[in-house]
C-alpha positions in Angstrom: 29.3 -7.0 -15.7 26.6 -5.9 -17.7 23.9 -3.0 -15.4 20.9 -3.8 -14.9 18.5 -2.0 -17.4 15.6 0.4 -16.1 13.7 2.6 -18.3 12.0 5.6 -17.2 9.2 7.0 -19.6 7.2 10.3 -19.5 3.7 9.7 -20.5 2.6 11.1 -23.3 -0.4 8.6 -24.8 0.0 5.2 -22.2 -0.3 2.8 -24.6 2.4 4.2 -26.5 4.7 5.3 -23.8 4.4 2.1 -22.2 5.6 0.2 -25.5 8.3 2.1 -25.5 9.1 1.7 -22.0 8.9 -1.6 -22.8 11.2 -1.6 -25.5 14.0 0.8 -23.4 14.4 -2.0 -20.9 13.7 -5.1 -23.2 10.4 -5.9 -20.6 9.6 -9.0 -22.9 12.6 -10.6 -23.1 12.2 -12.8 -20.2 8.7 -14.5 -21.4 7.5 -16.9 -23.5 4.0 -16.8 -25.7 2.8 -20.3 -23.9 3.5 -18.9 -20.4 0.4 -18.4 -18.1 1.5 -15.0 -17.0 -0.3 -13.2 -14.1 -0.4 -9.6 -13.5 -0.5 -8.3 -10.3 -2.0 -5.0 -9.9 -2.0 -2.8 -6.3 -5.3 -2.4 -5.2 -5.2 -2.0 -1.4 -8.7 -0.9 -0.7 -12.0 0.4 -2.2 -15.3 1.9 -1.0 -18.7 2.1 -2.3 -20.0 3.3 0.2 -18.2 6.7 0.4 -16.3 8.7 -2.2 -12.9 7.0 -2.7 -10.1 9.1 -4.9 -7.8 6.3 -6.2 -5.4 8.5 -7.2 -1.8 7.1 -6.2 -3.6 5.0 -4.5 -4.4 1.7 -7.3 -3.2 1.4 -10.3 -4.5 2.6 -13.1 -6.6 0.9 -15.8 -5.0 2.1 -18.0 -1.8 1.1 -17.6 -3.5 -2.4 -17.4 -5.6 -2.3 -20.3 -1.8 -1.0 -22.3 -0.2 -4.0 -20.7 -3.0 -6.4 -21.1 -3.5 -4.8 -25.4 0.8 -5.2 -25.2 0.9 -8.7 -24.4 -1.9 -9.6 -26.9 -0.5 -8.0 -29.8 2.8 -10.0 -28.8 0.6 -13.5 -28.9 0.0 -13.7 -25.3 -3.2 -15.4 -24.3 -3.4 -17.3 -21.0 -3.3 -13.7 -19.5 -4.9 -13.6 -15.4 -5.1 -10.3 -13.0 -5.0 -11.6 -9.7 -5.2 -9.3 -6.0 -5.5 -9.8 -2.7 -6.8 -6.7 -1.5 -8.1 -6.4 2.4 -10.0 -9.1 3.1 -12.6 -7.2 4.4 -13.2 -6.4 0.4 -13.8 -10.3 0.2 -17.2 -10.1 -0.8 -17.2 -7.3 -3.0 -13.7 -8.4 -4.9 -15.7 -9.3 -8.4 -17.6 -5.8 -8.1 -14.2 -3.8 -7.2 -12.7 -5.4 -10.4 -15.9 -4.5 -12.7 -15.7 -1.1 -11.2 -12.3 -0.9 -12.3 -13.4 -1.8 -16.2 -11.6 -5.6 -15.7 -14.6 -7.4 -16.8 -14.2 -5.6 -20.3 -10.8 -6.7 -20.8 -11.9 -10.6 -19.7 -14.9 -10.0 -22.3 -12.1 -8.3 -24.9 -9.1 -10.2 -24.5 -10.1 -13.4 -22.3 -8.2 -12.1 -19.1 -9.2 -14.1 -16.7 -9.9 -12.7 -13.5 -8.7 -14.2 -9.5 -9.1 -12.8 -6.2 -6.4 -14.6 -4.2 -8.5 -14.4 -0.8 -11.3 -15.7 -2.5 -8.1 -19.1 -3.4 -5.9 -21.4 -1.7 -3.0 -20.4 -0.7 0.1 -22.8 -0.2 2.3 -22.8 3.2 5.4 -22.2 1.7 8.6 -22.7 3.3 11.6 -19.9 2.6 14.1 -21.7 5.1 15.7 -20.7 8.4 12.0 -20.8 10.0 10.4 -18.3 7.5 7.5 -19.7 6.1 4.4 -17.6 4.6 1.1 -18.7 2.8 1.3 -17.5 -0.6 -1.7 -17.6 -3.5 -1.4 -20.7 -5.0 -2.6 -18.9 -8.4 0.6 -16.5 -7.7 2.7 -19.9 -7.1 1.6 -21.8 -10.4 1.9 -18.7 -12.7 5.2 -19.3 -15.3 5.6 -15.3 -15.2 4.7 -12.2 -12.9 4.1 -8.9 -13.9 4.6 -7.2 -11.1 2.3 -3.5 -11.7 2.9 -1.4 -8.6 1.7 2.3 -8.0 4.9 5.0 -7.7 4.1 5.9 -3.9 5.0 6.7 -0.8 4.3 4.2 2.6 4.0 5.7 6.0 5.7 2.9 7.4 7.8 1.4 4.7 8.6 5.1 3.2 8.2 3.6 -0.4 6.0 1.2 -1.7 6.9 0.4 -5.2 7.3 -3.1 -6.8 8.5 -5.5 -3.6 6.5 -4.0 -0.8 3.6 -4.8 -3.8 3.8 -8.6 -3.9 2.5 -8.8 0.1 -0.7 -9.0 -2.2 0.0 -12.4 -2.6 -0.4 -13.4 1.1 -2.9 -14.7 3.1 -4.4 -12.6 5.7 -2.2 -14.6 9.0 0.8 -14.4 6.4 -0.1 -10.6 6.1 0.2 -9.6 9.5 3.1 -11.8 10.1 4.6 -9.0 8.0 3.7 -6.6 10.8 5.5 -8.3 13.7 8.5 -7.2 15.8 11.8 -8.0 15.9 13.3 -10.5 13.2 9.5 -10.5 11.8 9.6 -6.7 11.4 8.1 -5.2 8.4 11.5 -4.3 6.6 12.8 -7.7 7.2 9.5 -9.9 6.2 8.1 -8.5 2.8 11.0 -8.1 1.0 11.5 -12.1 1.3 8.3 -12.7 -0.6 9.7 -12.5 -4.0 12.1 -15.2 -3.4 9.4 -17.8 -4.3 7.6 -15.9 -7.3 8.2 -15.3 -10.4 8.5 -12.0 -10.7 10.0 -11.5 -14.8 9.0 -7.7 -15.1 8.1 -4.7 -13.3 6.1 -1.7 -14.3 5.4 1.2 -11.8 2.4 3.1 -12.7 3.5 6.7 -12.1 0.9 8.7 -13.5 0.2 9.8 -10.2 2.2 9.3 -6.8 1.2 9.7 -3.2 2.9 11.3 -0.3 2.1 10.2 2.8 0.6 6.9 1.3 -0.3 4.6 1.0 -3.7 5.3 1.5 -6.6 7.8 0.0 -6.0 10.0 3.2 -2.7 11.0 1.4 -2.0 13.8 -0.8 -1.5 12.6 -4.6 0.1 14.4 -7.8 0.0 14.1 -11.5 3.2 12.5 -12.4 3.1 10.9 -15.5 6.0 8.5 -15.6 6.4 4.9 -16.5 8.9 2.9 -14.7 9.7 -0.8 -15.7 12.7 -3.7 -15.7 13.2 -6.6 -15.7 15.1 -6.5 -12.3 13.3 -5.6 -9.5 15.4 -4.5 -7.4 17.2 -1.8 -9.7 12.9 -0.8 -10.8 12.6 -0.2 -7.1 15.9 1.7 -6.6 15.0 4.1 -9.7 11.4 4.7 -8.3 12.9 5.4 -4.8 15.1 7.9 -6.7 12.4 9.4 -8.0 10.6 9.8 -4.9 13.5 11.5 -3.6 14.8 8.4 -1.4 18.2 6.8 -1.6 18.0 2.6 -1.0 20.2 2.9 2.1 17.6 5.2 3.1 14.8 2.5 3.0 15.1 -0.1 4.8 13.4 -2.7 3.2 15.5 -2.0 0.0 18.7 -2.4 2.1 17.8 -5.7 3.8 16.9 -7.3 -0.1 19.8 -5.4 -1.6 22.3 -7.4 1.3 20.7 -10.9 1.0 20.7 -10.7 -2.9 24.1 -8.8 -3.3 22.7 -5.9 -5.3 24.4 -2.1 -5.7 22.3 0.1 -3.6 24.0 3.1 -5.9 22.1 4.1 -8.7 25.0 4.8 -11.1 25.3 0.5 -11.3 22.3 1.0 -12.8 21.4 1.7 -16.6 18.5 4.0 -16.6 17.2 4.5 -20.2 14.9 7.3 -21.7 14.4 10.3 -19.3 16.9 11.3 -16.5 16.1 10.7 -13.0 17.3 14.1 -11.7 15.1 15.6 -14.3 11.8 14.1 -12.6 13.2 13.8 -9.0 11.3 15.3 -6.5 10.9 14.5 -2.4 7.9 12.9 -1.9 7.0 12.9 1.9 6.2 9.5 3.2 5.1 10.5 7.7 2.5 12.2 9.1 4.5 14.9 11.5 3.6 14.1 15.4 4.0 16.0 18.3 7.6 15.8 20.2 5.9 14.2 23.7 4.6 11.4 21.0 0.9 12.4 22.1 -0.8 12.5 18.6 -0.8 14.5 15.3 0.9 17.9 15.1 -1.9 19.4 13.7 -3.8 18.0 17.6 -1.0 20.5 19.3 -1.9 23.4 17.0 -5.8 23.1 18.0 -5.0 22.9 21.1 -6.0 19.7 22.2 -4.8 18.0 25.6 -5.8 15.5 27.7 -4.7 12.9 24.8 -2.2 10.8 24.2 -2.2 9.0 20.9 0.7 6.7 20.7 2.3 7.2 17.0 1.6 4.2 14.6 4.8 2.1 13.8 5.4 -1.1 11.5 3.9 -3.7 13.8 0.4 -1.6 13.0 -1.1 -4.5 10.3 -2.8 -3.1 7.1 -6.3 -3.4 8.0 -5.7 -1.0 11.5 -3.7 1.3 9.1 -6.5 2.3 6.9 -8.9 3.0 10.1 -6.2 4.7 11.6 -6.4 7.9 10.0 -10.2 8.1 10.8 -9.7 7.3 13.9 -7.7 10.4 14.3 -10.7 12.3 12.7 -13.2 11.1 14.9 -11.4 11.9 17.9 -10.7 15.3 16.6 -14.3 15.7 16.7 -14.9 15.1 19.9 -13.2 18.3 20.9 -14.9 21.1 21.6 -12.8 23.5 23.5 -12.3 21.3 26.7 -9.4 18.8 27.6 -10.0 15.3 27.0 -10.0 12.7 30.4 -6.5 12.0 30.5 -6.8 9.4 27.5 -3.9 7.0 26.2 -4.4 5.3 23.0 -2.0 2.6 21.9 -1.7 0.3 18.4 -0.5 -2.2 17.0 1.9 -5.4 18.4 4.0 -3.4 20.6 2.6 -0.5 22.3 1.9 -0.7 26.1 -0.4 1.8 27.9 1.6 3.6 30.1 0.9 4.9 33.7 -1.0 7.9 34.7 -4.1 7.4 32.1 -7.7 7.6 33.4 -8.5 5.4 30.3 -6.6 3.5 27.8 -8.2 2.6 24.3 -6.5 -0.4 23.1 -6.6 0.2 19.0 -7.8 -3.1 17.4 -7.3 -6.8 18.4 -3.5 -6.9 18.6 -3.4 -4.2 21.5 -6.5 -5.5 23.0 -4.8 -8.8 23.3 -1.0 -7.4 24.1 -2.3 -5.1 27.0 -5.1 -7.0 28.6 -2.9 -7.9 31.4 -1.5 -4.7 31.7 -1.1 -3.7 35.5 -0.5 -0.2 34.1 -4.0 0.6 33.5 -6.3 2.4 35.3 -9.6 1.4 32.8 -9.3 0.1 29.6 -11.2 0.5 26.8 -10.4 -2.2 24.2 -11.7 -1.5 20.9 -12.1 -5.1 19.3 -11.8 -5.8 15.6 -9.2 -6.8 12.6 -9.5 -4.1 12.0 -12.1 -2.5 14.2 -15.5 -1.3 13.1 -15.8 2.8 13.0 -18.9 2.8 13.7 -18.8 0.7 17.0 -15.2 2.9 18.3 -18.1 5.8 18.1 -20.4 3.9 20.0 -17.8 2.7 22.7 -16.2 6.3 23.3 -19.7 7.6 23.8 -19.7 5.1 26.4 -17.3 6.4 28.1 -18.1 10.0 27.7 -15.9 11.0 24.5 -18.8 11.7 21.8 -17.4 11.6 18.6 -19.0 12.6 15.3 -19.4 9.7 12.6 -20.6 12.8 10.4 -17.5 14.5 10.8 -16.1 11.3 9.0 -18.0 10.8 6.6 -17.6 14.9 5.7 -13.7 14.4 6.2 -14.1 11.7 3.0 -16.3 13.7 1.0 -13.4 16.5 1.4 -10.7 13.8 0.3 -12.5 13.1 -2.8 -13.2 16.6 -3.6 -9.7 18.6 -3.9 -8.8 16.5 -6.7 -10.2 18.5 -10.3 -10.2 16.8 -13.3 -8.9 20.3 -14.7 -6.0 19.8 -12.8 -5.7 16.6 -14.4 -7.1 14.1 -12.2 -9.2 11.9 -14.0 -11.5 9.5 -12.7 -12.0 7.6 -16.2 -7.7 6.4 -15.7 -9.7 4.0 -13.5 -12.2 2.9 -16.0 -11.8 1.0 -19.2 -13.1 2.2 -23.2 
């Protein structure tokens, strides 16, 4: 049986590394000059209101613009980049894509350019009662190009080229993905791809992200191309690299059992550089205290009087990104003295427990799980998907917990600044010449 081929390229100039990346693994193989090919980048959030370091965080442009010059050279041309970021991006999607230097490449090359939640989408019916709403554009494309970021997920522990397509989803669809049970986030996402075309995979690693997959992460200079035309064994080598093993993710074992794939990376033909040579653990969780009453770094300051409920897969992506913030702003609320014997719980299946003064109810899904909740002494539901920051300030003052938005908005401004460009974090790898 032939193996799977995956290369694995250190980046040198992108353009070129990527061709021969491309060439390793025979990435062009499987398309055809008259497909309509889409290529699906990871761009999970963006700001423009506060600083925002991409790095790890979106892929680069320019891997795209290499891939986008690649496929042109090679008589491509009905070429689209198509994203469903958070919706709450909806009405700044054709801005975030200028920002990101797209518009040259549509002007360049004739790229056309679709934000999926600004689309239809198409109920789509996977069998045995698993049925998601998936971009039509995504749906009607002959080829995918699947361009995921070589990171770590708080809640997935990888999020490489599979976690990437939940992109393609409608908002509902999106949190479906979040549920509990048989829709838990390991077992929903990695179905996704069994309706899309998916031909190739290329995992930008010119950075990677621990404790992803947000900007609230750490990131690191990388410099590695990953791509194949199997998905499965792209994800498996960029797990590797991370430092994970597929049986240790779950996500990667559920598709690896449904499709009857090798979770051992020796099935695998890795081409170019050696795994073991660029290896290196990656940390994917935030550490939390042992009584499960918030952050570790909380313990250390010597906060009590909290108990913040650790976030788990039911937590939907919107409520993830205004998670860690959330943490912030409570941190500044203390100022030497105990907080009144506060619970906070998340997500779809967190329940407030007894012996709180107040329970806040993080975002609509525990607003609506707990709102019969005998167990509570006074809530405090904090509305939203996902909730507004600015109003969780207003409502905790409320209630005698005065947070500091400033705090915040200094916390970003600190994210933003401990990456140096002469440590090789460059702003213009989001930009295109």
């Amino acid at each position: 049986m032939t193996k799977a081929a995956v290369s694995l390229v250190e980046v040198t100039d992108v353009y070129e590394s990527l061709q021969e990346g491309l060439r390793l693994c025979d990435g062009l193989a499987g398309l055809n000059t008259n497909d309509k090919i889409l290529i699906k980048p990871n761009i999970v959030s963006w700001d423009f209101d506060l600083p925002f370091p991409p790095y790890g965080v979106i892929t680069t442009s320019t891997v795209i613009t290499a891939l986008v010059r690649i496929l042109v050279e090679h008589g491509f041309s009905d070429l689209t980049i198509g994203e469903g970021a958070l919706p709450t991006l909806n009405p700044k999607a054709d801005a975030v894509y200028e920002a990101l230097g797209y518009k040259k490449l549509q002007e360049r090359y004739g790229v056309k350019l679709v934000d999926f939640n600004q689309g239809e989408f198409v109920a789509t019916d996977y069998g045995d009662g698993f049925k998601l709403d998936i971009a039509k554009q995504a749906l009607e494309a002959d080829k995918i190009i699947n361009v995921p970021v070589l990171k770590t997920h708080n809640q997935a522990k990888v999020s490489l080229g599979i976690k990437n397509l939940k992109g393609c989803l409608n908002k509902k669809s999106k949190q479906a993905c979040h549920g509990v049970g048989d829709e838990e986030l390991s077992r929903m996402f990695p179905r996704i791809i069994e309706k899309l075309p998916v031909a190739l995979t290329i995992i930008d690693g010119l950075y990677t992200l621990e404790k992803g997959p947000g900007p609230t992460g750490k990131a690191f200079r990388k410099d590695l191309l990953i791509a194949s035309r199997d998905p499965f064994a792209c994800d498996l080598v960029g797990a590797a690299v991370l430092g994970y093993q597929a049986k240790e993710v779950v996500h990667l074992t559920n598709y690896a059992k449904r499709h009857g794939y090798s979770m051992e990376l020796a099935d695998y033909e890795v081409r170019g550089e050696s795994v073991a040579e660029h290896q290196e653990f990656v940390d994917y969780d935030w550490e939390w205290s042992d009584e499960d009453t918030g952050p570790a770094g909380f313990q250390k300051r010597g906060i009590t009087g909290l108990a913040i409920r650790k976030y788990d897969s039911s937590l939907c992506t919107g409520c993830s990104v205004q998670y860690n913030p959330m943490l912030i702003l409570f941190s500044s609320a203390f100022k030497g003295d105990p907080f009144p014997n506060v619970e906070v719980v998340s997500g779809k299946q967190q329940l407030a427990s007894t012996g709180f003064e107040k329970s806040v109810l993080f975002g609509k899904c525990a607003c609506h799980l707990n709102k019969n909740n005998s167990n509570i002494n006074k809530a405090i539901p904090i509305w939203g998907c996902p909730p507004d920051l600015e109003k969780f300030v207003e409502v905790l003052s409320e209630e005698g917990i005065k947070c500091d938005y400033n705090e915040y908005v200094r916390f970003r401004h600190y994210l933003f600044g401990r990456y140096k460009e002469n440590e090789g974090f460059k702003l213009a790898d989001w930009s295109v010449e």
